[in-house]
N, C-alpha and C positions, 0 to 999 in steps of 0.2 A: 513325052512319057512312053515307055516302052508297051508293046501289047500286051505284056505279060500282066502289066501292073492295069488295065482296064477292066471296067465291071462289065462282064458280059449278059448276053441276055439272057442266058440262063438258070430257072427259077433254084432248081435244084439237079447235082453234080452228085449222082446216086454212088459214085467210084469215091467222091472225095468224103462223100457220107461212112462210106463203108469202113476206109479206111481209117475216119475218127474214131469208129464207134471202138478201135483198139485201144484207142485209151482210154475206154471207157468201164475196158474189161476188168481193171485194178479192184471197182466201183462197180461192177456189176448189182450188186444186190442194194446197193442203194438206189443204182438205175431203178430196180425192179421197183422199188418200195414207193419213187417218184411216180413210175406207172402207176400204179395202186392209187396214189394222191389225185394223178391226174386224173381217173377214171372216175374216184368218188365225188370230188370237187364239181366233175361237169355235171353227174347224174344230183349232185345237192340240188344244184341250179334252180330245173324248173321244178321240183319238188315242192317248193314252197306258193308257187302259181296256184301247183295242185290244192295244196292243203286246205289256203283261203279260199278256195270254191267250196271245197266239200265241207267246209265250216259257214259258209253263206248258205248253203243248198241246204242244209242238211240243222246243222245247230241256231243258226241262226233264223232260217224260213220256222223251226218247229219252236223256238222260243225254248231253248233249252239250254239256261243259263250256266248250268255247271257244267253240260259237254261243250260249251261255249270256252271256257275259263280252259277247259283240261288241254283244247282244242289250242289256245294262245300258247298256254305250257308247252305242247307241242312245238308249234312253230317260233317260240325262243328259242328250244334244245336244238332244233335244226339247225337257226341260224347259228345258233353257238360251235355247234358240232363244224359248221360250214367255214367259220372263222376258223377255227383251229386247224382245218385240213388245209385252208388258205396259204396259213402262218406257216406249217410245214413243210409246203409244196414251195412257197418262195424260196425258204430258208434253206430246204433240201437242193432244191435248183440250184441255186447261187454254190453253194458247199459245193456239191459237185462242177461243179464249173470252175470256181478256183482253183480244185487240189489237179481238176482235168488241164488247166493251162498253167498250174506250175509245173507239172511234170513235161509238160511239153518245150518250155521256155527252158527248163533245165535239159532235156535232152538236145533240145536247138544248141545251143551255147554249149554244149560238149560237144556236138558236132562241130562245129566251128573250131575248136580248138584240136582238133583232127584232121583238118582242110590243111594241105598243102600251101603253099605262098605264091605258086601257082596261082590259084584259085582268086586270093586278095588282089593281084594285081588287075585283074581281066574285072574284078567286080567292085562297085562305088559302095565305099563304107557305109552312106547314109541310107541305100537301099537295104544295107544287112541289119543295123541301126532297126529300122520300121517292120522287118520282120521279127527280130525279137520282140522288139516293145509295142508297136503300134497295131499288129496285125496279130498278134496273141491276142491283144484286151478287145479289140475288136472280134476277134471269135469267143473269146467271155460270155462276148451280148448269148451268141447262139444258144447256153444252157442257161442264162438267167433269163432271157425274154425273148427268144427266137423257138427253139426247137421244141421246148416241152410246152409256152405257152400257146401256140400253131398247134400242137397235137389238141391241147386245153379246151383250145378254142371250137373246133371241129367235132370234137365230141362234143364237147355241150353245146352244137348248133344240132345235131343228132338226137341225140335227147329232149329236145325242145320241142322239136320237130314230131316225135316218136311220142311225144304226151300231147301234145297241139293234137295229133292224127289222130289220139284213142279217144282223145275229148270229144271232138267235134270235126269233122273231118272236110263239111265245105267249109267252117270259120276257118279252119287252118290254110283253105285253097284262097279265101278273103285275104287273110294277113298277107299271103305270102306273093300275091299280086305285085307291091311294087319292088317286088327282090328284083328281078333280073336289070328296076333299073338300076338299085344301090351296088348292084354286080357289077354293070360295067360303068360306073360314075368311078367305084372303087377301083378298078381296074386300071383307067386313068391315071388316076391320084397316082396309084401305083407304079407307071412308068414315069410318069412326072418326076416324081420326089426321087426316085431310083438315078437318074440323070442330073437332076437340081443335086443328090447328095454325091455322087460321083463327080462334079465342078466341086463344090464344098473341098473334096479329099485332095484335088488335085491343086488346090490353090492352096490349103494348107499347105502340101506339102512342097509347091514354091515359095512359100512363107519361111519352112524351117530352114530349107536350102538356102535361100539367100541369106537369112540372119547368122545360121550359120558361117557360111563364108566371109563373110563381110565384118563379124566382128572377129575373126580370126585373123582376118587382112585389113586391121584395123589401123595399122601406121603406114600400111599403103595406100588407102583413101585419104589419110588423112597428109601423108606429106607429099600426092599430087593434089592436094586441093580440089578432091572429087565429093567434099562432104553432099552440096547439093544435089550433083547429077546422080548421086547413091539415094539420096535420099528420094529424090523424085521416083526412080525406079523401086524404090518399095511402097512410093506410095501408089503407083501403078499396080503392083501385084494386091496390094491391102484392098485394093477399092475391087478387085474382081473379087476377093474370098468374102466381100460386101456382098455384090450383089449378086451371088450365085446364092446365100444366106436367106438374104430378103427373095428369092426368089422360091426357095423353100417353103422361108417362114408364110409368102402369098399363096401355095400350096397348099399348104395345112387349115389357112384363115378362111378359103373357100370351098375346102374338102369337109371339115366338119359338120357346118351350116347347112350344106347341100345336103348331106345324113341325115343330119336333125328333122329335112321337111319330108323328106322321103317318109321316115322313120313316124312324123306327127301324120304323113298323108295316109300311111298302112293304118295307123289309127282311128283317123277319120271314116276309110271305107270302112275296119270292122265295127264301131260305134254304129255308122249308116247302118247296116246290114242285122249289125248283132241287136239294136236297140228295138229296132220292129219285131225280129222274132221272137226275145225274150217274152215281147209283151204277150206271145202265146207259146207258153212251155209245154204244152201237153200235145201240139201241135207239130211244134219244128225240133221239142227237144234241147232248146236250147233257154238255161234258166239264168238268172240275174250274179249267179256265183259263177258260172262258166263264163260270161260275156266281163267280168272283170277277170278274171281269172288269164281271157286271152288280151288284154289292154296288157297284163304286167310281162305276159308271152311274147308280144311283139316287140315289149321293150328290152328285153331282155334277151330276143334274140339280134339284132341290129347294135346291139354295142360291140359284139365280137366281131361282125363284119365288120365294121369301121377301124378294129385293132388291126386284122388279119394283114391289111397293104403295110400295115409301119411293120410287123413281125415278119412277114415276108421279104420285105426287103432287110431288114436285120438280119433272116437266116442267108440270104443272097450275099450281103458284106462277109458274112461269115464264113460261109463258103468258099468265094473269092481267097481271104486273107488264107483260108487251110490249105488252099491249091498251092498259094502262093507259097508258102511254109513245107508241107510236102514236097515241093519241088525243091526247095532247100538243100533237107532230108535228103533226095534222091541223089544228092553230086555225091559221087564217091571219088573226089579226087583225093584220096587221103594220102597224108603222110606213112611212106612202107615202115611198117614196125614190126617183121617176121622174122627180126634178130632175135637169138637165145645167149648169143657170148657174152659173157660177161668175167673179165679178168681180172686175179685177185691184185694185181700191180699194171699201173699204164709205165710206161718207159717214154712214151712221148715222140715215136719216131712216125712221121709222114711221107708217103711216097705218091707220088703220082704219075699213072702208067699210060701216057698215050692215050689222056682226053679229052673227049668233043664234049661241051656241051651247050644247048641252046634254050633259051628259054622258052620261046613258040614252037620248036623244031623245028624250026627249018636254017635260021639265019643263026650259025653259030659262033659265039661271041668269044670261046674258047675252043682251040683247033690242035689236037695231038699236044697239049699239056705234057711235058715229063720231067720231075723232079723231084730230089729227097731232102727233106730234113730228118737230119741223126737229133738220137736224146742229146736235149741242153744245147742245140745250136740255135743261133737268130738268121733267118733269111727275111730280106726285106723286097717287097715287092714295090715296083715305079713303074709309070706309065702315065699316058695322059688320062682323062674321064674316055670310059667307053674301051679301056682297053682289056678290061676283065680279072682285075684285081680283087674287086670284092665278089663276083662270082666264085675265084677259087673258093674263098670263105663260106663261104653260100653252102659251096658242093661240102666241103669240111665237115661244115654241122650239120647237114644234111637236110638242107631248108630246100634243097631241089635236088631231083635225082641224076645222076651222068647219066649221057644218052648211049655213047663209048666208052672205052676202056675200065681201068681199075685203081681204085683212090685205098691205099692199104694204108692203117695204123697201126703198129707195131706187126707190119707183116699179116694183119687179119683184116680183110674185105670190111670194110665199113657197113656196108650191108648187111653183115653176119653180127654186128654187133647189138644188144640191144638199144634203144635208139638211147632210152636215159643214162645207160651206164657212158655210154659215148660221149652225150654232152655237157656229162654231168664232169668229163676231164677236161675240157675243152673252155676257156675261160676268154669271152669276148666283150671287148673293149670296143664300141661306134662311135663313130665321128656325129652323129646326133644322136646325142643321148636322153629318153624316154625317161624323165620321172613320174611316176601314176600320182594323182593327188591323196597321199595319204600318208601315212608319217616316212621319218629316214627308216626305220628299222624293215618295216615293213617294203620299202622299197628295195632294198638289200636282197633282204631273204625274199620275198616275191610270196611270201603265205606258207614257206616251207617249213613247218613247225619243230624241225628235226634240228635245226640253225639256231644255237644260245645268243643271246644275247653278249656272252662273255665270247665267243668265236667272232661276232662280228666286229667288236671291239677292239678284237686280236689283229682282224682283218685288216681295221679303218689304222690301226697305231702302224702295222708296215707298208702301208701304203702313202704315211705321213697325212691321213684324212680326221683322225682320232679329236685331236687337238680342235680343229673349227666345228668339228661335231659335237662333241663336248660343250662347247661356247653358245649352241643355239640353244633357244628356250626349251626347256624340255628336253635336248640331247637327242637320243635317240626318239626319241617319243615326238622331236618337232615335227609339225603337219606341214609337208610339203602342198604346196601351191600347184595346181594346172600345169604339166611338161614344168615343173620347175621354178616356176617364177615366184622372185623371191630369194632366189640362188644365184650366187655369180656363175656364172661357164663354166671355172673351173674347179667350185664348188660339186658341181653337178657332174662334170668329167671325174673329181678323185671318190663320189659316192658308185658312180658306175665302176671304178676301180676295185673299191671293196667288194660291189658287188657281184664281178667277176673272179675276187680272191679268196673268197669265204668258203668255195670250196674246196678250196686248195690244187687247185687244177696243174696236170702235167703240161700240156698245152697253152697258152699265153696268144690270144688272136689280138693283134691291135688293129683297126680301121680308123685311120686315119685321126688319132686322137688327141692328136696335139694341133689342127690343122685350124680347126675353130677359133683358136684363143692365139692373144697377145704375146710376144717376146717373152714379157717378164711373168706373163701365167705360166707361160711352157716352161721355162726354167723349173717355178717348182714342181710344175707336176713330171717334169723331165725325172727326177729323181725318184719320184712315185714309180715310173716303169722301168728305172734298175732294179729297182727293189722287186717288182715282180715277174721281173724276166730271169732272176739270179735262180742257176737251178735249175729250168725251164725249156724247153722246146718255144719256141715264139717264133712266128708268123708276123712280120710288121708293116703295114702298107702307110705311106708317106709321101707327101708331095713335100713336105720338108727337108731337103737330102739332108740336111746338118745334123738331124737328127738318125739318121742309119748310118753315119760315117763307119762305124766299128762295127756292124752286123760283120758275120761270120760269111757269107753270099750275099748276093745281090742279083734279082730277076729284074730286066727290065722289058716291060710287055708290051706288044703294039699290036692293035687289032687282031685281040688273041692270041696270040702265037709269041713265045719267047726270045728275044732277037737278041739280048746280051747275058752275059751274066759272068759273075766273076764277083773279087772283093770292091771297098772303095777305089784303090790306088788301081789296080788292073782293069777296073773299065775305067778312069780317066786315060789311062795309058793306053786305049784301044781307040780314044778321041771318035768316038760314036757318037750313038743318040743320045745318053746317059750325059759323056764328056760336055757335049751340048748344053742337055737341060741343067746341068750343074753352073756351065760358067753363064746361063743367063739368069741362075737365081742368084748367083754371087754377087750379077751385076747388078740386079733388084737391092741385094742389102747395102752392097754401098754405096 
């Protein structure tokens, strides 16, 4: 587990405070109003201790039946009153706390979708996974039961305290005898469960990881016949998120208990103490309404302290997960999008001018690049893995920026353009293709609501996809399955087609999209990319030569660097690298 993701020891992170309280600002005046809750709720409290004394002392000592009755009236309206501020303050809490972590969780996930690709590769999906979902609802807890109920609580320990004193000032020093041990008994508890709950998080989150992985990689366990040694190892991980659990739960079983005697022992000494003096009120001052009156005082002050360790360490988790989430926030490795051009026609011509580019910077995988594609020509890129073919693509769409030189379209700096009019020309075809689990249409259009229904239609009939789309249940409307499943390959290649075609792009990127599927799939979807490469500018990377035979160029790449290039017939005729890897796939098919 990294350092970053550990619970420190620290109670409160006044920087990570400050900074939440910004979104708090939206909400300010309900903040205020939850203050206001908070403050009447605590001063409710011992209010009512008070009342039933001065209704013992007073209506009751004098036998005065109807200020007796008016006296009860009283202390229903209280209580009543005290509910309903209760009701409030939860309900308001909670309110604010939700609309506080949607707006957060939606600006998390806006930023993400502004993170460069950069960014995704350096960092493990499942940790960005747990900061939107797991470390948001965990900072939740802080406005529903961490931060307003800790202020809650503190006041009404003050107030208790503050009527206890004007009452009776040595009964108050009686009660309050065995505080400093419920202090540090609590104090305990409190780093206890803080560590017991920090194993708890971290076995969970061995728990998702592995379940995770392993039913992902579900036909690799299962066709090395690893069902058992998988299985042994989760039950390895299960039995620790056991007993880090049970070790909590033995926390809690002997944290309360110990309260309770504390809490029954304060009682005991001010009964000791209060019950002799009452018996001379004129004496000590102390009458049979104040000596009950501090019995419901002490009980009432010793329930918040026993909350304070579970709220505290609540606002602690809370805390944590906001650093964690903040620091998020804080990458600004974003995608450059300081283009304004936008042209009322693409033409479709590509050039590249003498480029480096690296992906860590240092070790560069493309070295002084230079080459044009004119409108409506096909160059086809070859090379082995690692030789920087789908970087060019990369640099294209502008998924990573050139470290060197100049990648121009139609003559204008890629840079200078704006980034959606750019890729909004640029129509790309992957050798793994990504269907989201939700229907075909929406999978097409990606949410863009600008995209008919009758365009996509238009889209799927020249791509030859119309016809088997049509044929599923529901058509466009069929609920695509998890990445697809439930779709043949090349099912799923001629929907990424459409969905590359729909917006009619000058541009044509193919990655290796015939490379996945069988002989007689490629055939037809062979015909799917005449059809939309006719017209076109296209870009084609293939380890299939048979399929670029008639490309217009031919780059053949080797650790970055350009080493051939010419048509089909003039690199075999140059009996190169090319000549090469041609006649050992020939010799592959026959």
């Amino acid at each position: 587990m990294k350092a970053s993701d550990e619970i420190t020891g620290k109670i409160v992170d006044w920087n990570v405070l400050r900074r939440l309280l910004q979104f708090v600002r939206p909400y300010r005046w309900y903040f205020l109003a939850l203050i206001v809750l908070t403050v009447l709720s605590a001063a409710l409290v011992p209010l009512r201790p008070y009342l039933i004394q001065y209704t013992i002392d007073h209506e009751v000592a004098a036998g005065d039946y109807r200020g007796l009755v008016m006296m009860i009236y009283l202390l229903v309206g209280v209580l009543f009153v005290h509910a309903i501020v209760q009701y409030l303050h939860t309900y308001l809490s909670g309110w604010i706390g939700q609309y506080i972590i949607r707006d957060i969780r939606l600006k998390l996930y806006r930023h993400l979708l502004r993170l460069r690709l950069k960014f995704y590769d350096n960092t493990p999906i499942g940790r960005l996974v747990t900061r939107v979902i797991s470390d948001i609802e965990t900072l939740s807890e802080v406005f529903s039961q961490g931060l307003a109920s800790i202020v809650g609580d503190l006041l009404q320990l003050v107030f208790i305290v503050a009527f206890m004193l004007y009452a009776n000032w040595k009964l108050a020093l009686v009660c309050l005898t065995t505080l400093p041990v419920l202090i540090a008994v609590t104090y305990v508890f409190k780093e206890k469960v803080k560590v017991t709950f920090n194993a708890v998080r971290n076995a969970v989150a061995r728990l998702n990881t592995f379940v995770q992985e392993h039913v992902t990689g579900m036909s690799i366990v299962q066709i090395f016949n690893s069902e058992e040694p998988e299985f042994e190892k989760f039950k390895a991980i299960n039995e620790e998120h056991k007993k880090a659990n049970i070790k909590s739960i033995l926390y809690y079983s002997v944290f309360f208990p110990v309260a309770d005697i504390i809490s029954a022992a304060g009682i005991a000494l001010l009964i000791w103490y209060g019950a002799r003096a009452a018996l001379n009120p004129a004496e000590t001052g102390i009458t049979m309404g104040m000596l009950m009156a501090f019995i419901l005082y002490i009980q009432i002050f010793f329930r918040p302290i026993r909350m304070l360790a579970d709220r505290f360490n609540t606002l602690q988790m809370g805390v944590v997960s906001t650093a964690r989430i903040l620091n998020l926030l804080d990458n600004k490795e974003y995608i450059a999008d300081e283009g304004t051009y936008v042209p009322d026609k693409f033409y479709g011509k590509v050039e590249f001018q003498h480029v480096w580019f690296a992906y860590n910077d240092e070790d560069y995988v493309l070295k002084d690049i230079s080459f044009r594609v004119n409108p409506g020509e096909t160059v086809a890129l070859v090379g082995a893995t690692g030789a920087g073919k789908s970087s060019i693509i990369n640099l294209l769409t502008r998924l990573y920026p050139i470290n060197k030189g100049k990648l121009l379209v139609d003559d204008v700096d890629v840079n200078d353009y704006k980034l959606a009019a750019l890729r909004q020309h640029i129509g790309v075809v992957l050798q793994d293709v990504f269907l989201f689990s939700d229907t075909i249409y929406n999978n097409i259009t990606l949410g863009n609501e600008r995209i008919s229904r009758e365009q996509v239609l238009e889209a799927a009939a020249m791509v030859g996809a119309r016809e088997f789309i049509e044929k599923m249940p529901g058509g466009l409307d069929y609920q695509v399955l998890e990445r697809g499943a439930g779709l043949s390959v090349g099912q799923r290649q001629l929907i990424s087609f459409v969905r590359a075609m729909v917006y009619n792009p000058s541009i044509i990127v193919l990655d290796e999209a015939t490379s996945s599927v069988d002989s007689e799939t490629e055939a037809l979807i062979q015909q799917a990319i005449v059809r939309m490469m006719y017209g076109r500018t296209s870009i084609v990377i293939a380890h299939r030569l048979s399929t670029i035979r008639h490309a217009n160029r031919i780059l053949v790449l080797d650790k970055g660097e350009i080493k051939e290039e010419g048509t089909h017939d003039e690199l075999l005729a140059m009996n190169g690298y090319y000549a090469r890897l041609y006649r050992m796939q020939y010799k592959e098919v026959g």
